[in-house]
Backbone as numpy.savetxt, mean C-alpha at the origin, in Angstrom:
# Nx Ny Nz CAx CAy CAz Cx Cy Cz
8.82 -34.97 -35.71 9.24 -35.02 -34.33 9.97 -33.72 -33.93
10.71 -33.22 -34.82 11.68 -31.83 -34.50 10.51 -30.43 -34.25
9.41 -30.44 -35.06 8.52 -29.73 -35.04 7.62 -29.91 -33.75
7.53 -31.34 -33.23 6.94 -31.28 -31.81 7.88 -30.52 -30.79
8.83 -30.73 -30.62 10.02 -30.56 -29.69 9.96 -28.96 -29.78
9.95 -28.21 -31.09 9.99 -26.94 -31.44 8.90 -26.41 -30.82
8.09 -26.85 -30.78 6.60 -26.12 -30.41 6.37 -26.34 -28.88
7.16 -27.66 -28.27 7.10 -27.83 -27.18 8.13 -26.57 -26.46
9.46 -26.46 -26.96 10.00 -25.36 -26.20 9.22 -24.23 -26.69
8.88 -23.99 -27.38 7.71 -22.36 -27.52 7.08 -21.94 -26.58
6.29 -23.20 -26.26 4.84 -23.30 -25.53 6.15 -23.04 -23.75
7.20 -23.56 -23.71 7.77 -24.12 -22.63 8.09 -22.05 -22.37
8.76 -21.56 -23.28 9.31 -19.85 -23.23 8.26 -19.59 -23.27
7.12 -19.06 -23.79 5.81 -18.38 -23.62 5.10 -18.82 -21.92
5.22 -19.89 -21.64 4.91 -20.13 -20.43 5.57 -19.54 -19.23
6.97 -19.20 -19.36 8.02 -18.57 -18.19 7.74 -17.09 -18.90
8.08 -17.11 -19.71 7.34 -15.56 -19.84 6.24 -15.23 -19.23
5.12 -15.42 -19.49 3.96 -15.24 -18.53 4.37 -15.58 -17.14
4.75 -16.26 -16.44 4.97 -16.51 -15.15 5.82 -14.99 -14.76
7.09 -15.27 -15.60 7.46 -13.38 -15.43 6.73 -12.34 -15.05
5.64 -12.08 -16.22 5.09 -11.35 -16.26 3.55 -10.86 -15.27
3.33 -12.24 -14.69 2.44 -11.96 -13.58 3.26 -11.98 -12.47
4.37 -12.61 -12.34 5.18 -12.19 -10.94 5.27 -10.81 -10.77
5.97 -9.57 -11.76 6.42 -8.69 -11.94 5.27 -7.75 -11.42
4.11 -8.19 -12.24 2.45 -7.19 -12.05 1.91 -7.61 -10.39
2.00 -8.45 -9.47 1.79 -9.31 -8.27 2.52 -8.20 -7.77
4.22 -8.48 -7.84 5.18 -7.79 -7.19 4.67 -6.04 -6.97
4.30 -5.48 -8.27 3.73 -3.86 -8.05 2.42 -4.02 -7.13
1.83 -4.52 -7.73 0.58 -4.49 -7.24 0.87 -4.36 -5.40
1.77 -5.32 -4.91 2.11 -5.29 -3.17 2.94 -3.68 -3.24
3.40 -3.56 -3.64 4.50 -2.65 -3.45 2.88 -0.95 -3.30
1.95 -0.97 -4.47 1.15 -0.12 -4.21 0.29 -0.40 -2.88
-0.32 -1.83 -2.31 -0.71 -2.19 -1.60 -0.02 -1.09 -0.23
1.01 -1.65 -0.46 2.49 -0.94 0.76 1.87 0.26 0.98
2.12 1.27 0.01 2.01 2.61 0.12 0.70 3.26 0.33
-0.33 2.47 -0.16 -1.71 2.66 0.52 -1.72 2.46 1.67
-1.45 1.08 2.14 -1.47 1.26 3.89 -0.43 2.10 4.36
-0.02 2.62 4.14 1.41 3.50 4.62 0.42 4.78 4.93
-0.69 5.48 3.57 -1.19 6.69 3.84 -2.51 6.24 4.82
-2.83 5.40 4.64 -4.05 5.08 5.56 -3.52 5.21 6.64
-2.49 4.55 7.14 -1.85 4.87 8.54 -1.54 6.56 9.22
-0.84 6.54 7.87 -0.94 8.64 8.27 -2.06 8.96 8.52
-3.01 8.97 7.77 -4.24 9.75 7.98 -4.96 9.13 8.71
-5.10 8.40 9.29 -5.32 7.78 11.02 -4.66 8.41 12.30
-3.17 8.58 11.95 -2.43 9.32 12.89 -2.74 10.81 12.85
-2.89 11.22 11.63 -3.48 12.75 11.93 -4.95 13.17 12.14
-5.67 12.03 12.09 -7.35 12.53 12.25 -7.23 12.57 13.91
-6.23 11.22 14.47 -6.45 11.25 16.01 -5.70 12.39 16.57
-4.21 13.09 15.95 -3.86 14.27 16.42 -5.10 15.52 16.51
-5.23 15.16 15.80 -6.69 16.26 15.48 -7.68 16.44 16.39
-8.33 15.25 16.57 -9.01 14.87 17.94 -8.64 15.24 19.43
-7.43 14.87 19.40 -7.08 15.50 20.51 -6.58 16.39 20.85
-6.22 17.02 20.03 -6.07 18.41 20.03 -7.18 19.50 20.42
-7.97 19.05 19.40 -9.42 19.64 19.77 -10.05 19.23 20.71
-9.72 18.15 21.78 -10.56 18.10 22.70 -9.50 18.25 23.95
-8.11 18.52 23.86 -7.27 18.83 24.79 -7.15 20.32 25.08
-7.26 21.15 24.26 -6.68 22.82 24.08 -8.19 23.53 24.66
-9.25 23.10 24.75 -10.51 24.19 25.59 -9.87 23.50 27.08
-9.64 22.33 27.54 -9.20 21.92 29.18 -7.74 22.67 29.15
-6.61 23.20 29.04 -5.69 23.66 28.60 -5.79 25.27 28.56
-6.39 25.52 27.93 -6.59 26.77 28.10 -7.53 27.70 29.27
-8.40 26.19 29.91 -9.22 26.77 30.57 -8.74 26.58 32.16
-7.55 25.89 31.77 -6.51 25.57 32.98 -5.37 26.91 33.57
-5.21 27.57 32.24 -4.30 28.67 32.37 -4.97 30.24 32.95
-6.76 29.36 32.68 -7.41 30.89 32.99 -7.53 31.48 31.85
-7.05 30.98 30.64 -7.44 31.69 29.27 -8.74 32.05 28.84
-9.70 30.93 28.96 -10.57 30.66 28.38 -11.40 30.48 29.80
-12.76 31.52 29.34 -13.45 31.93 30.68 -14.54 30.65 30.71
């Protein structure tokens, strides 16, 4: 009976261990999630600076008389 009980708390610590241990890997895993959408967002915000830049600066310049 002491040997069931023994093996039962084993099985009981190996089990919260693992639960640990996929919480912990879950937890990174969002945290990289985070920072991917973080650069996806940048580089959304700078493709559209880009865009309009390039399609604002020939009307702009051709406003000042720069650009014939």
């Amino acid at each position: 009976m002491e040997f069931m009980n023994g093996v039962r708390w084993g099985i009981s610590r190996l089990e919260n261990e693992f639960k640990n241990y996929v919480d912990k890997r879950i937890d990174d895993l969002n945290r990289r999630i985070g920072d991917l959408n973080n650069l996806v967002r940048v580089s959304l915000i700078a493709i559209v600076v880009t865009l309009v830049t390039a399609i604002l600066v020939p009307f702009i310049l051709k406003f000042f008389n720069i650009l014939v």
